[in-house]
N, CA, C and O atoms as a printed pandas DataFrame, in Angstrom:
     atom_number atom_name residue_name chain_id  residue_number  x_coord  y_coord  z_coord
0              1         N          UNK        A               1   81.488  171.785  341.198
1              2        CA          UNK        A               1   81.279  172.863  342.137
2              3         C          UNK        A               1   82.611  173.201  342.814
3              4         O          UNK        A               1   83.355  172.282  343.157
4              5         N          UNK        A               2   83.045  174.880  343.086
5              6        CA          UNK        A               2   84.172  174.667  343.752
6              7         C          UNK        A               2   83.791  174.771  345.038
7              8         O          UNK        A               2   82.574  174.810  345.220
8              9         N          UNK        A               3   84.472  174.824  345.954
9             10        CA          UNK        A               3   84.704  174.988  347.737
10            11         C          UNK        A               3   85.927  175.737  348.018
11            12         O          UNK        A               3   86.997  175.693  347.411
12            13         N          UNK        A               4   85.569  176.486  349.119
13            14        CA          UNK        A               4   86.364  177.084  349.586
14            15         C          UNK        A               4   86.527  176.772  351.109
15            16         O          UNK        A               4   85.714  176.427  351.966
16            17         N          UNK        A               5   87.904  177.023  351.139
17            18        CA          UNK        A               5   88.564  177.052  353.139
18            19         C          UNK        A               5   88.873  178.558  353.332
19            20         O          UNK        A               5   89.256  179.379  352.499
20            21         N          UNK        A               6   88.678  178.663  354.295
21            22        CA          UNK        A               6   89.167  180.113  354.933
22            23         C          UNK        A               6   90.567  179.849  355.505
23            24         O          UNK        A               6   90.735  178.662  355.785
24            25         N          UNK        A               7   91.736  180.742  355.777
25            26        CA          UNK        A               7   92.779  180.678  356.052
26            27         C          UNK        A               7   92.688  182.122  356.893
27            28         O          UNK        A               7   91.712  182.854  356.723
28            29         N          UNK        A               8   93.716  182.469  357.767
29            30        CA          UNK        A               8   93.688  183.180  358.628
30            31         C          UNK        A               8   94.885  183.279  358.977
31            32         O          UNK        A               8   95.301  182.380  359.707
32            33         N          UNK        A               9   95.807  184.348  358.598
33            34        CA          UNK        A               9   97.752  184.133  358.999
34            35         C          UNK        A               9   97.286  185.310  359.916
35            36         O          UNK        A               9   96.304  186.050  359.983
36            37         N          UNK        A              10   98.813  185.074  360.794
37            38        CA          UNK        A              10   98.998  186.143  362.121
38            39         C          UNK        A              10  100.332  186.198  361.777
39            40         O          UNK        A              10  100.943  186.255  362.843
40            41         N          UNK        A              11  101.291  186.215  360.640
41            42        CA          UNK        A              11  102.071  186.988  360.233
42            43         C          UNK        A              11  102.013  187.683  359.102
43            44         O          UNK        A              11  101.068  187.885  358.340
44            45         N          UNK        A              12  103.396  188.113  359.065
45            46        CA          UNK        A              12  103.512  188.884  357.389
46            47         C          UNK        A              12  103.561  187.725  356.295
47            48         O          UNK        A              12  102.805  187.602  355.332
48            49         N          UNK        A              13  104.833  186.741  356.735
49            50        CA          UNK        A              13  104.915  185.582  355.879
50            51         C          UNK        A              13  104.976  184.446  357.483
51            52         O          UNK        A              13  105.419  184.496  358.630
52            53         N          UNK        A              14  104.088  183.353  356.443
53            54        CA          UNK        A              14  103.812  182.572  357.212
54            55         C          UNK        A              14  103.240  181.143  356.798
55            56         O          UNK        A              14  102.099  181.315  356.369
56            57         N          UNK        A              15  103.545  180.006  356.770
57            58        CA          UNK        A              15  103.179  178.806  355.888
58            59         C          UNK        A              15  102.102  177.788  357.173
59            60         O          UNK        A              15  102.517  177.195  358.169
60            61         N          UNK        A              16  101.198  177.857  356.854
61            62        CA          UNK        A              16   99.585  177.397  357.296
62            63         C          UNK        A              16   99.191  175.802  357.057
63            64         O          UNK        A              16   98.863  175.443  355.926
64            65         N          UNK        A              17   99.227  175.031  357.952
65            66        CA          UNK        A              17   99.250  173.807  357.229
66            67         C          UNK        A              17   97.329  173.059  356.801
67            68         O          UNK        A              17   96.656  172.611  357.729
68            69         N          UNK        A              18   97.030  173.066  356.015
69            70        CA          UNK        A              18   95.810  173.275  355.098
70            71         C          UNK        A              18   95.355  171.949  355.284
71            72         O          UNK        A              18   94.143  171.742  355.334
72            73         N          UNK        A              19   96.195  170.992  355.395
73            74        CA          UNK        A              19   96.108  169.174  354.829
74            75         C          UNK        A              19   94.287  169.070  355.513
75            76         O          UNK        A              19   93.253  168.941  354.857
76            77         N          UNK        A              20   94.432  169.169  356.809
77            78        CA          UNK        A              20   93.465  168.245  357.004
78            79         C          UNK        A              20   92.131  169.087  356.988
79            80         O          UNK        A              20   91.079  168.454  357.077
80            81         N          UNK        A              21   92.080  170.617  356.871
81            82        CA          UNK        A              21   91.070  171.177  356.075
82            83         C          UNK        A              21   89.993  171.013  355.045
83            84         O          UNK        A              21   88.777  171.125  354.888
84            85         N          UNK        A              22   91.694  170.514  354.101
85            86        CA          UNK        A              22   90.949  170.061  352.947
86            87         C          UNK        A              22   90.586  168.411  352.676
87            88         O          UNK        A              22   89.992  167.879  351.738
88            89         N          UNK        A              23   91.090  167.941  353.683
89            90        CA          UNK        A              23   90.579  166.591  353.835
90            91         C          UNK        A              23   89.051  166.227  354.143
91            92         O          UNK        A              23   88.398  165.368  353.550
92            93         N          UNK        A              24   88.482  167.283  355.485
93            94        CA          UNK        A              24   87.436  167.155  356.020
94            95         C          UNK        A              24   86.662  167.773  354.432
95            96         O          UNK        A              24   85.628  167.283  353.976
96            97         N          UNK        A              25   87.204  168.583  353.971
97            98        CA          UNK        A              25   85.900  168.931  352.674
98            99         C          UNK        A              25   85.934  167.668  351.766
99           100         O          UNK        A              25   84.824  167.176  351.562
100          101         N          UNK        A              26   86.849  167.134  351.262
101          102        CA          UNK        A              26   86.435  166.161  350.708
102          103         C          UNK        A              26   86.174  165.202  351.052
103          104         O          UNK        A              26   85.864  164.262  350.321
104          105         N          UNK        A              27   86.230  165.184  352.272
105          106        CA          UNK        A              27   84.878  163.873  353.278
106          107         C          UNK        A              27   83.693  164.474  352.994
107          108         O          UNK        A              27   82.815  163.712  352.589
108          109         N          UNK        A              28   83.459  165.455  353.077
109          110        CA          UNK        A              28   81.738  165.681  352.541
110          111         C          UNK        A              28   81.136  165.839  350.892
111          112         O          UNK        A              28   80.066  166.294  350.487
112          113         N          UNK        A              29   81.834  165.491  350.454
113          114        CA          UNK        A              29   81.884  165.408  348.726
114          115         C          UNK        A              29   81.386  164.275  348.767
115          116         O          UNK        A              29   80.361  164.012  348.138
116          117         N          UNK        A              30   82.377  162.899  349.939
117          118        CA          UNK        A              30   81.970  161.918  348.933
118          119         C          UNK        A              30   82.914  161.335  347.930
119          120         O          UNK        A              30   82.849  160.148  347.611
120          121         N          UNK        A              31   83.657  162.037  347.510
121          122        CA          UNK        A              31   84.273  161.249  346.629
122          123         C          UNK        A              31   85.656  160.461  347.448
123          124         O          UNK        A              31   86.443  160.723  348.357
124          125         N          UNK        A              32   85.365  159.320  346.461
125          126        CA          UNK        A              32   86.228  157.891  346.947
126          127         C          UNK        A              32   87.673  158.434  346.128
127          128         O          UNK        A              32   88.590  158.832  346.846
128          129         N          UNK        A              33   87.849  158.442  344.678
129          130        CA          UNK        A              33   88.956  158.348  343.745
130          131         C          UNK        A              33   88.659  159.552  342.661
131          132         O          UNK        A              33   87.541  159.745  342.184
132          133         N          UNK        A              34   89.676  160.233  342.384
133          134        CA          UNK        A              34   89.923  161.230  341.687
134          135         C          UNK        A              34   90.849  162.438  341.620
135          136         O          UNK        A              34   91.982  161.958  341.633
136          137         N          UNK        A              35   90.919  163.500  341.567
137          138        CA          UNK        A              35   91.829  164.515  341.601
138          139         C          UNK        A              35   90.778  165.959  342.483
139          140         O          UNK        A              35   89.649  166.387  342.241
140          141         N          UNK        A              36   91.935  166.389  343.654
141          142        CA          UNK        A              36   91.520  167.939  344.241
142          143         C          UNK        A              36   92.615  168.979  343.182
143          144         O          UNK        A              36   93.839  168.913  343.298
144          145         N          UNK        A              37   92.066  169.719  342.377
145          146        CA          UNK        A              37   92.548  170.888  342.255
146          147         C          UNK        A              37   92.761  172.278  343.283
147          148         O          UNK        A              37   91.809  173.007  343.562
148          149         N          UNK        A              38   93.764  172.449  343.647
149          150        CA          UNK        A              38   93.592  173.533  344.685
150          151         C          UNK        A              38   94.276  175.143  343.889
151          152         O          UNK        A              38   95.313  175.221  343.231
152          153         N          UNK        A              39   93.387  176.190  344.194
153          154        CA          UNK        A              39   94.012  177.559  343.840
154          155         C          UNK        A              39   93.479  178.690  344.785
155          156         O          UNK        A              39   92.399  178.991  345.295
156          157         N          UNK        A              40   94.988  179.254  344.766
157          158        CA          UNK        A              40   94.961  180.600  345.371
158          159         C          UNK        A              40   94.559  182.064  344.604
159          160         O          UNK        A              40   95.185  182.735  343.783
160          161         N          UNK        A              41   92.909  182.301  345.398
161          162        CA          UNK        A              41   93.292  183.838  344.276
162          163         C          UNK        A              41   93.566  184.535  344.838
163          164         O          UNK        A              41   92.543  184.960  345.377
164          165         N          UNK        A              42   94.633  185.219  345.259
165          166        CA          UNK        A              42   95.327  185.917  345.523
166          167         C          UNK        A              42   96.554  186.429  345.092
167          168         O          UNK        A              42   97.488  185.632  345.187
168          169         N          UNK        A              43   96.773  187.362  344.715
169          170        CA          UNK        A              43   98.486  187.862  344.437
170          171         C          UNK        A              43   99.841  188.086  345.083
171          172         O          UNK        A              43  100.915  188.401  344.571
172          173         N          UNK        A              44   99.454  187.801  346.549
173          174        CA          UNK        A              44  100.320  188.066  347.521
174          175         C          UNK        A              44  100.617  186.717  348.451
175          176         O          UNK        A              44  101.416  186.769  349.386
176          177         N          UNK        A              45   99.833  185.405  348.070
177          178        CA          UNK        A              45   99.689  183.898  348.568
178          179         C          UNK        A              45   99.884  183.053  347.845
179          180         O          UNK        A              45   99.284  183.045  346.770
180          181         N          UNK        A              46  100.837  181.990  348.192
181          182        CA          UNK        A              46  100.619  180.691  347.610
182          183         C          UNK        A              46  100.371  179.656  347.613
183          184         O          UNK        A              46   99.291  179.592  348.200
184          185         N          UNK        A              47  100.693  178.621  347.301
185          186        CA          UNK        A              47  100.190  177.126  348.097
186          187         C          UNK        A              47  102.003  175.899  347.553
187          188         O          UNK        A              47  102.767  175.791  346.594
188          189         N          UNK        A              48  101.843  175.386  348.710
189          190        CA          UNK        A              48  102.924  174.267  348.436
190          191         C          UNK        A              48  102.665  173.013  349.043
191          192         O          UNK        A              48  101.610  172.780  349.631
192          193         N          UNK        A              49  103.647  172.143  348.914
193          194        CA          UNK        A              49  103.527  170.916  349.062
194          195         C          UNK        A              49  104.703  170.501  349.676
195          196         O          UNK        A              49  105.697  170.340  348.968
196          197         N          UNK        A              50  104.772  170.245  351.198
197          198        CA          UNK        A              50  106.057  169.755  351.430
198          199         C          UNK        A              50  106.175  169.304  352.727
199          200         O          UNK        A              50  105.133  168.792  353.138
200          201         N          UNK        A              51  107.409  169.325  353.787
201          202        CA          UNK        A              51  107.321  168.763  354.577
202          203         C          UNK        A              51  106.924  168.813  355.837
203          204         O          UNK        A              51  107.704  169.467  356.528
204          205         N          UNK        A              52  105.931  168.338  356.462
205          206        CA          UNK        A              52  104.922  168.782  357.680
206          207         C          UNK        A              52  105.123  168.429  358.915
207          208         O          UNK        A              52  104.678  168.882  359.970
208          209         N          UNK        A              53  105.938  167.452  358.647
209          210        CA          UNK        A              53  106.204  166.787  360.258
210          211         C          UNK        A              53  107.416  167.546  360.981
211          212         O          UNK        A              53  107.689  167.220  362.136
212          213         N          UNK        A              54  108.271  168.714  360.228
213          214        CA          UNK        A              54  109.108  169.267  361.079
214          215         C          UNK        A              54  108.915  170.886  360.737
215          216         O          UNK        A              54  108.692  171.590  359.752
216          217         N          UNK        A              55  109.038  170.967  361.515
217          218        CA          UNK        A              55  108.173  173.095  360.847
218          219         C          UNK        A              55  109.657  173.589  360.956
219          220         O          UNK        A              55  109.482  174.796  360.790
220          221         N          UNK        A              56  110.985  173.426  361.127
221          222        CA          UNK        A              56  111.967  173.804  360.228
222          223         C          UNK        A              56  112.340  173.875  359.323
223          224         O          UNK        A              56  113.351  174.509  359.021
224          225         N          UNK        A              57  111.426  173.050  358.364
225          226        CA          UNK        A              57  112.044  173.479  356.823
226          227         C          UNK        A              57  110.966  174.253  356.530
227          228         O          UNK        A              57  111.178  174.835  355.466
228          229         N          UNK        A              58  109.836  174.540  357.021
229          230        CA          UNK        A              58  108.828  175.939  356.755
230          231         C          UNK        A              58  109.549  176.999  356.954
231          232         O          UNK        A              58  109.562  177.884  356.098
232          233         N          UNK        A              59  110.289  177.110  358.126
233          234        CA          UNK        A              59  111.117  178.344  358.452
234          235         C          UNK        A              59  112.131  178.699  357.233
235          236         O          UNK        A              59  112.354  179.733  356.603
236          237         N          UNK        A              60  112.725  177.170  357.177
237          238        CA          UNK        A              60  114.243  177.185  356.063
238          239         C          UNK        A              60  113.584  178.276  354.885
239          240         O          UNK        A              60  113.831  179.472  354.726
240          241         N          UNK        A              61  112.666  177.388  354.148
241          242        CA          UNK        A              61  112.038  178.307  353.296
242          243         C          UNK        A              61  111.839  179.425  353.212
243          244         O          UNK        A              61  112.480  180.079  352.390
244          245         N          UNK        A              62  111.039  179.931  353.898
245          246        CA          UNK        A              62  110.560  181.149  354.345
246          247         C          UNK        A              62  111.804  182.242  354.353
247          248         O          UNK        A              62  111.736  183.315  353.754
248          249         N          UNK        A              63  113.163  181.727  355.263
249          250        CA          UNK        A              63  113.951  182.046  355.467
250          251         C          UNK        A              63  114.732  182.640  354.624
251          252         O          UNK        A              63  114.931  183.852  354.540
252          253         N          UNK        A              64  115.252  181.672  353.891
253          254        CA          UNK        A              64  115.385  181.464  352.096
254          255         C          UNK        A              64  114.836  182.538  350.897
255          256         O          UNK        A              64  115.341  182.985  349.868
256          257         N          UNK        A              65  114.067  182.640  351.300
257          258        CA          UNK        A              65  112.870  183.213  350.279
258          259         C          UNK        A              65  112.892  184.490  350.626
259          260         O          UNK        A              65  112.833  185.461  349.871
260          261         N          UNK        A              66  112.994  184.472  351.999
261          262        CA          UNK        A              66  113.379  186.127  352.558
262          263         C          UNK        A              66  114.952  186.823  352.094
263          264         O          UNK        A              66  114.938  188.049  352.210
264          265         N          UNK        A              67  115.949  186.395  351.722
265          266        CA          UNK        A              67  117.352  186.832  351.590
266          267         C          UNK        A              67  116.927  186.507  350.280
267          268         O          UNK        A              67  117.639  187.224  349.577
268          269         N          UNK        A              68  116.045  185.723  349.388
269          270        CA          UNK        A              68  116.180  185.831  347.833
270          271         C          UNK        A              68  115.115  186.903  347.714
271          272         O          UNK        A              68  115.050  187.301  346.551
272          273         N          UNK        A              69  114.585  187.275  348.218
273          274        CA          UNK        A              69  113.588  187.885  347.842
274          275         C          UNK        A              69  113.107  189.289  348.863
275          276         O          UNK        A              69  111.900  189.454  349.039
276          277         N          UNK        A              70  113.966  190.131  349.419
277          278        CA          UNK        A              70  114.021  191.128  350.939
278          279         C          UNK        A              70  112.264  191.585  350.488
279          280         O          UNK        A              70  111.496  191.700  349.532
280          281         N          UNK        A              71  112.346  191.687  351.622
281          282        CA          UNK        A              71  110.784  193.307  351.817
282          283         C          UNK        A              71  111.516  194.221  350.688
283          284         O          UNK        A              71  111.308  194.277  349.476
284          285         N          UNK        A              72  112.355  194.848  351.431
285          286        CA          UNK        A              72  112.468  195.921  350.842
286          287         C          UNK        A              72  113.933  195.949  349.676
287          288         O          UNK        A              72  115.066  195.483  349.795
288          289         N          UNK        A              73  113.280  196.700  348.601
289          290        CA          UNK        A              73  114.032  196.402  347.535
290          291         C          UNK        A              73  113.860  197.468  346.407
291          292         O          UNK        A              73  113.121  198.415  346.676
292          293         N          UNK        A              74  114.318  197.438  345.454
293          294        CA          UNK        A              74  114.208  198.636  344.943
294          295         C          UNK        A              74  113.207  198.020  343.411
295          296         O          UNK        A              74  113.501  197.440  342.366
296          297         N          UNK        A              75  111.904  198.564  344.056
297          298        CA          UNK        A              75  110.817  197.939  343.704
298          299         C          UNK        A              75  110.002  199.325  343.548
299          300         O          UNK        A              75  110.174  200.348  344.212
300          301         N          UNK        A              76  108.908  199.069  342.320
301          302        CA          UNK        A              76  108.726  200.390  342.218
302          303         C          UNK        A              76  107.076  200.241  342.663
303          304         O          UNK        A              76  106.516  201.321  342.857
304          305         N          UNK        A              77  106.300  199.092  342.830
305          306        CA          UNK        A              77  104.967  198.959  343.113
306          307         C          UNK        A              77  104.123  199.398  344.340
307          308         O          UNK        A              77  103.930  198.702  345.337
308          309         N          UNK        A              78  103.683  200.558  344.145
309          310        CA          UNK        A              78  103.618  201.371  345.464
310          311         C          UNK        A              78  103.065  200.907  346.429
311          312         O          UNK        A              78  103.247  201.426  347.531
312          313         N          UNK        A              79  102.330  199.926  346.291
313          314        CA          UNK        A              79  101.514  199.690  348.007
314          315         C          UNK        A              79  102.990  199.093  348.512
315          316         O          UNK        A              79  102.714  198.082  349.157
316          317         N          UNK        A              80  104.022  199.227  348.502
317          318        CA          UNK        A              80  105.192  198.100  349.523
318          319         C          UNK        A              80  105.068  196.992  349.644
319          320         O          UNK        A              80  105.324  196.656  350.801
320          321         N          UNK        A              81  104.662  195.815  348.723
321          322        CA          UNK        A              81  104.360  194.791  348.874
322          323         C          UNK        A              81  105.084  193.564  347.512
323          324         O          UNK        A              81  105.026  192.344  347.357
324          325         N          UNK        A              82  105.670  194.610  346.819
325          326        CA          UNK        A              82  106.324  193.825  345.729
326          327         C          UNK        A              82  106.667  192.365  346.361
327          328         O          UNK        A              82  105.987  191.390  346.042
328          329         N          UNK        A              83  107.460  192.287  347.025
329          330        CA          UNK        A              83  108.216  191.238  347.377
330          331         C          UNK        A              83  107.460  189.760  347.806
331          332         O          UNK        A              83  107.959  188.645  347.962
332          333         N          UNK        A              84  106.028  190.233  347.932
333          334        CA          UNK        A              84  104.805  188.977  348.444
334          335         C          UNK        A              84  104.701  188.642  347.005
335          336         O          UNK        A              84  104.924  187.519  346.550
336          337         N          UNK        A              85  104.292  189.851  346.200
337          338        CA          UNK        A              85  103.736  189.432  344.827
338          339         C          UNK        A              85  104.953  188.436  344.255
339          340         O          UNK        A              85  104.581  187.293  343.992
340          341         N          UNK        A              86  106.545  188.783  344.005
341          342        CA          UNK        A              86  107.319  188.150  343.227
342          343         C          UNK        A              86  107.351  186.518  344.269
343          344         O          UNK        A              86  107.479  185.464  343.646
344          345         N          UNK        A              87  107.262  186.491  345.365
345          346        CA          UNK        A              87  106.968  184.968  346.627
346          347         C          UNK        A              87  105.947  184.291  345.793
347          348         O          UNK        A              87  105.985  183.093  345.514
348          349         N          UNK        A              88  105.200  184.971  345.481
349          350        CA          UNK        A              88  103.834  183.974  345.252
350          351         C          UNK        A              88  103.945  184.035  343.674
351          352         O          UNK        A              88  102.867  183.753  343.151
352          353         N          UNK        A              89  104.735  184.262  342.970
353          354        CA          UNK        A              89  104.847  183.951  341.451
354          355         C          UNK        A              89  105.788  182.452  341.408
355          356         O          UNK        A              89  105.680  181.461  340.685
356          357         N          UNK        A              90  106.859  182.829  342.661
357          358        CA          UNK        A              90  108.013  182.129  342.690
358          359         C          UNK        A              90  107.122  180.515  342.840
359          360         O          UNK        A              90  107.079  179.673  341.943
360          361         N          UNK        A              91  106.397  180.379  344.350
361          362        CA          UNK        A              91  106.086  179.670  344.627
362          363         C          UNK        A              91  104.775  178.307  343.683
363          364         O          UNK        A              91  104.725  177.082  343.573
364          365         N          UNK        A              92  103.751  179.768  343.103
365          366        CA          UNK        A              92  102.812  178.890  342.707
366          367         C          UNK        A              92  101.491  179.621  343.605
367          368         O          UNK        A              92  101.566  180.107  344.733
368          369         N          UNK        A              93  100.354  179.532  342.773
369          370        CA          UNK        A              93   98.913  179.464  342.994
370          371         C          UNK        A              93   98.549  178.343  342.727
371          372         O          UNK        A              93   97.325  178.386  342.608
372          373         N          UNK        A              94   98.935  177.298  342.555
373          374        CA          UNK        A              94   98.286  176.349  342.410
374          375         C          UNK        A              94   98.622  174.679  342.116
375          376         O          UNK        A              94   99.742  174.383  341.702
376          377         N          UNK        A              95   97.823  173.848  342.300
377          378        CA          UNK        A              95   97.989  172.510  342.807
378          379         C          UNK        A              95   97.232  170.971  342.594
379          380         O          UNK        A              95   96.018  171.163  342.526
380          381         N          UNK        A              96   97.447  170.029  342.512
381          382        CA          UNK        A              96   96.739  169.229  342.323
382          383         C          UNK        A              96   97.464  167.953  343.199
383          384         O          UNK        A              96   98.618  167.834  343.611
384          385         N          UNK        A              97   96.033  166.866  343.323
385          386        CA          UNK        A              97   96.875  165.614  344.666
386          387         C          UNK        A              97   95.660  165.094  344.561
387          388         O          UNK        A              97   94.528  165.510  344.804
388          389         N          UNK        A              98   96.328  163.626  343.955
389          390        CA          UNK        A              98   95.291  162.666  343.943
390          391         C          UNK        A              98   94.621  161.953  345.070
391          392         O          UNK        A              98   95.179  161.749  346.148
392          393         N          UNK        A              99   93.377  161.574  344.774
393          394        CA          UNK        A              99   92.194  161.388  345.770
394          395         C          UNK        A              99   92.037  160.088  345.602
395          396         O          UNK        A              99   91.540  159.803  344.512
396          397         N          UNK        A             100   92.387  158.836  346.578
397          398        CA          UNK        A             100   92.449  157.788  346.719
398          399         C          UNK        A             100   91.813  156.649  347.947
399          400         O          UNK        A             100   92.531  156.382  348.910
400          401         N          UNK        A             101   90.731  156.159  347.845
401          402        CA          UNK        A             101   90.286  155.350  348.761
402          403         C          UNK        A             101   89.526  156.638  350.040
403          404         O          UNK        A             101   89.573  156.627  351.270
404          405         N          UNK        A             102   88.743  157.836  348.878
405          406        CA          UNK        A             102   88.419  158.779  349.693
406          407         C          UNK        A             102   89.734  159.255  350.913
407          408         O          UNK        A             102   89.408  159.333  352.097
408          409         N          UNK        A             103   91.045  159.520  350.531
409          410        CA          UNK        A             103   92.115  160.237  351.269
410          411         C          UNK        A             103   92.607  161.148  349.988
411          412         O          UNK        A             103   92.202  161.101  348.827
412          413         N          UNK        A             104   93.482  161.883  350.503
413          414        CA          UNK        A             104   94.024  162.796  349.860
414          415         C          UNK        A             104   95.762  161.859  349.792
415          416         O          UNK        A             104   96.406  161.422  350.745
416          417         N          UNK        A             105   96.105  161.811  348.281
417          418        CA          UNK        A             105   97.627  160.634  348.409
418          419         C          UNK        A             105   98.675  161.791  348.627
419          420         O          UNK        A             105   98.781  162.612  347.715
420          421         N          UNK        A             106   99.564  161.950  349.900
421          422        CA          UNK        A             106  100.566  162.696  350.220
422          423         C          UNK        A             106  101.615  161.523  350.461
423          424         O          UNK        A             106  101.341  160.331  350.603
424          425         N          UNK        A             107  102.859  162.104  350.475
425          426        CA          UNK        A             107  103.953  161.178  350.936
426          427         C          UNK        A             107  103.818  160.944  352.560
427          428         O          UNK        A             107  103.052  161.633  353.234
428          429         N          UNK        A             108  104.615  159.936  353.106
429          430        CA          UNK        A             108  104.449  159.819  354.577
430          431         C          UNK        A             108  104.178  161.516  355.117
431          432         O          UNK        A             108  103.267  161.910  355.845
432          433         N          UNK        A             109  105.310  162.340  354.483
433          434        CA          UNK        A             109  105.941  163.931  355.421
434          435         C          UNK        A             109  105.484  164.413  354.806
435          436         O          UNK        A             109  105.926  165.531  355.071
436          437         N          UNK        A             110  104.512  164.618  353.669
437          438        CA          UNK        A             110  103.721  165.947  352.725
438          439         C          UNK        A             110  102.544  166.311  353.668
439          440         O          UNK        A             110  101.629  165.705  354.225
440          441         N          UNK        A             111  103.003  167.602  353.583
441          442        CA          UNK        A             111  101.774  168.527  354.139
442          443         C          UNK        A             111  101.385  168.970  352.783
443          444         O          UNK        A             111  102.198  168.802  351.875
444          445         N          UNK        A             112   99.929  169.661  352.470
445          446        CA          UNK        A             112   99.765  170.577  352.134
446          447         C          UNK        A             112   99.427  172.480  352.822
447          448         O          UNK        A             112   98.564  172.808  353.637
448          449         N          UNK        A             113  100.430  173.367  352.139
449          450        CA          UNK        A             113  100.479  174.732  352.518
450          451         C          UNK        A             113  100.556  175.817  352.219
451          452         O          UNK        A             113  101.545  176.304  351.671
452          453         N          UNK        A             114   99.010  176.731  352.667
453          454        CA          UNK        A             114   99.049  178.051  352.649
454          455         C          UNK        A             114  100.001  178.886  352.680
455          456         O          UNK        A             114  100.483  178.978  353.810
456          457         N          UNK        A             115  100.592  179.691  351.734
457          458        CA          UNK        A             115  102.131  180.539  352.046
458          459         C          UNK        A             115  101.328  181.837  351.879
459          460         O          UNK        A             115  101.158  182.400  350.797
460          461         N          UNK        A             116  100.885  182.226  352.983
461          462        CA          UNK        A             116  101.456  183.994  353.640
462          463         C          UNK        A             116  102.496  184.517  353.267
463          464         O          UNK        A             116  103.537  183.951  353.599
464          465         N          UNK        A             117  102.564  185.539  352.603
465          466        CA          UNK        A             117  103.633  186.311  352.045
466          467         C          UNK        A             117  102.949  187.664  352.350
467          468         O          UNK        A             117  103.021  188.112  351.206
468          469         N          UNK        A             118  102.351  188.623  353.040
469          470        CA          UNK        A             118  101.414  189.738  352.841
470          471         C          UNK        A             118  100.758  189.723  353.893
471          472         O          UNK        A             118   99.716  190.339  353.667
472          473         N          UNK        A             119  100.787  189.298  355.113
473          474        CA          UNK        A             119   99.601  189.194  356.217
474          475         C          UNK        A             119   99.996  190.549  357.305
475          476         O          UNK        A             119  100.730  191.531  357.411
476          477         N          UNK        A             120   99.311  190.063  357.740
477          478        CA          UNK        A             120   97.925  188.768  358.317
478          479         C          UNK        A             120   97.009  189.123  357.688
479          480         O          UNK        A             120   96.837  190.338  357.784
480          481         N          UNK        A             121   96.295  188.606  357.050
481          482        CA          UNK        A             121   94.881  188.462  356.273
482          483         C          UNK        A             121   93.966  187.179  357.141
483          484         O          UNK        A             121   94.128  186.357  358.043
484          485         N          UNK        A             122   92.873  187.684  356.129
485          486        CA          UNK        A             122   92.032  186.511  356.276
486          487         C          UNK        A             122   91.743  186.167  354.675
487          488         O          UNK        A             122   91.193  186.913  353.865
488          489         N          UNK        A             123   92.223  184.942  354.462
489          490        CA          UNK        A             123   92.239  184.796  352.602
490          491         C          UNK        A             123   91.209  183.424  352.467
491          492         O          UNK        A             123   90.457  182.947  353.317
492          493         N          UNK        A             124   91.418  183.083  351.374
493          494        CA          UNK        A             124   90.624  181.776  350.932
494          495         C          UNK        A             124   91.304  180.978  350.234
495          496         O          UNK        A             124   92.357  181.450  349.805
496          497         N          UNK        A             125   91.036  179.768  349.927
497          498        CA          UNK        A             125   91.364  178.901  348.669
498          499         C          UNK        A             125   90.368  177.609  348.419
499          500         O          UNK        A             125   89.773  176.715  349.020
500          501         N          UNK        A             126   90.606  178.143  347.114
501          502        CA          UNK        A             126   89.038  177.316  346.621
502          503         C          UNK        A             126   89.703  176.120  345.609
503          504         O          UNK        A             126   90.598  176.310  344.787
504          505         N          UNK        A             127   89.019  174.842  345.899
505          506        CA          UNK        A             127   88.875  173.442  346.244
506          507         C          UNK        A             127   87.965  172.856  345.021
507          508         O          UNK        A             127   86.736  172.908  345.050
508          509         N          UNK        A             128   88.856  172.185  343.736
509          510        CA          UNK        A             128   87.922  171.458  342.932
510          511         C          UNK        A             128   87.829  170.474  343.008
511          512         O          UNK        A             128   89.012  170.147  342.907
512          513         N          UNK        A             129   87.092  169.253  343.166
513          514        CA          UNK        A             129   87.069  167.840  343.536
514          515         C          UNK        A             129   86.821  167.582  342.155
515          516         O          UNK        A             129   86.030  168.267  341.506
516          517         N          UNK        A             130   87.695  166.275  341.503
517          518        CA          UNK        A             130   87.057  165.834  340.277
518          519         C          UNK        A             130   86.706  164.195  340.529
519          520         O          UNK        A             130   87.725  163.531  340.715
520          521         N          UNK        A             131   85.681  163.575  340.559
521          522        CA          UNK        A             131   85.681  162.166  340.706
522          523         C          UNK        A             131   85.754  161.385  339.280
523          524         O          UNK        A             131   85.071  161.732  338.317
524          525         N          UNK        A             132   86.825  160.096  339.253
525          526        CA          UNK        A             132   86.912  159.750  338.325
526          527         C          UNK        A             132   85.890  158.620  338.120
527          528         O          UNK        A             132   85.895  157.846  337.163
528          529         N          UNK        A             133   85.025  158.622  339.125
529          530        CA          UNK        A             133   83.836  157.401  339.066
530          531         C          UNK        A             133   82.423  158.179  338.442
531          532         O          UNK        A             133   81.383  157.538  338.284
């Protein structure tokens, strides 16, 4: 079965930290050991994996990603939004993180994160639990 989280950005680009979202869903699964598949459907969002305990390298990124990648550019895709779409190719829709002793296994500093590239929306990402028991 999949599951979904709701996400909710209050910027244009903006990195959402998801971890313990998707933690509480797979506390109600139940499952002890196995794999979460995570995906974004969206064309303008992505998902990453990285460091949570200091929200400067969210910025760095972001930052980064903004001078590799401007708003505006000589882009021919008319809604004005090229630049979310090529973010979220760059980045990734998608993810996987093994499920251990019913936790989700991150490094000490791994977050998992929603990347806003296109907001503020209200988006989703839907959640496959696989148990290997």
């Amino acid at each position: 079965m999949v599951r979904y989280i709701n996400v909710k950005s209050r910027a244009r680009t903006e990195f959402i930290d998801i971890t313990e979202k998707i933690q509480e869903v797979l506390k109600e699964t139940g499952i002890v050991s196995g794999i979460c598949s995570l995906f974004v459907p969206h064309t303008t969002a992505a998902i990453t994996i990285n460091e949570g305990a200091d929200p400067s390298v969210q910025r760095d990124i972001q930052t980064l990603l903004n001078k590799l990648i401007p708003f505006d550019g000589d882009y021919h895709h008319r809604e004005g939004n090229s630049s979310a779409h090529i973010k979220a190719s760059v980045i990734g829709v998608s993810g996987n993180v093994f499920i251990d002793e019913g936790r989700l296994v991150l490094g000490t500093w791994q977050s998992i994160f929603f990347c806003e590239f296109d907001g503020p929306r209200h988006r989703r990402v839907a959640l496959k639990f696989i148990s290997d028991k």
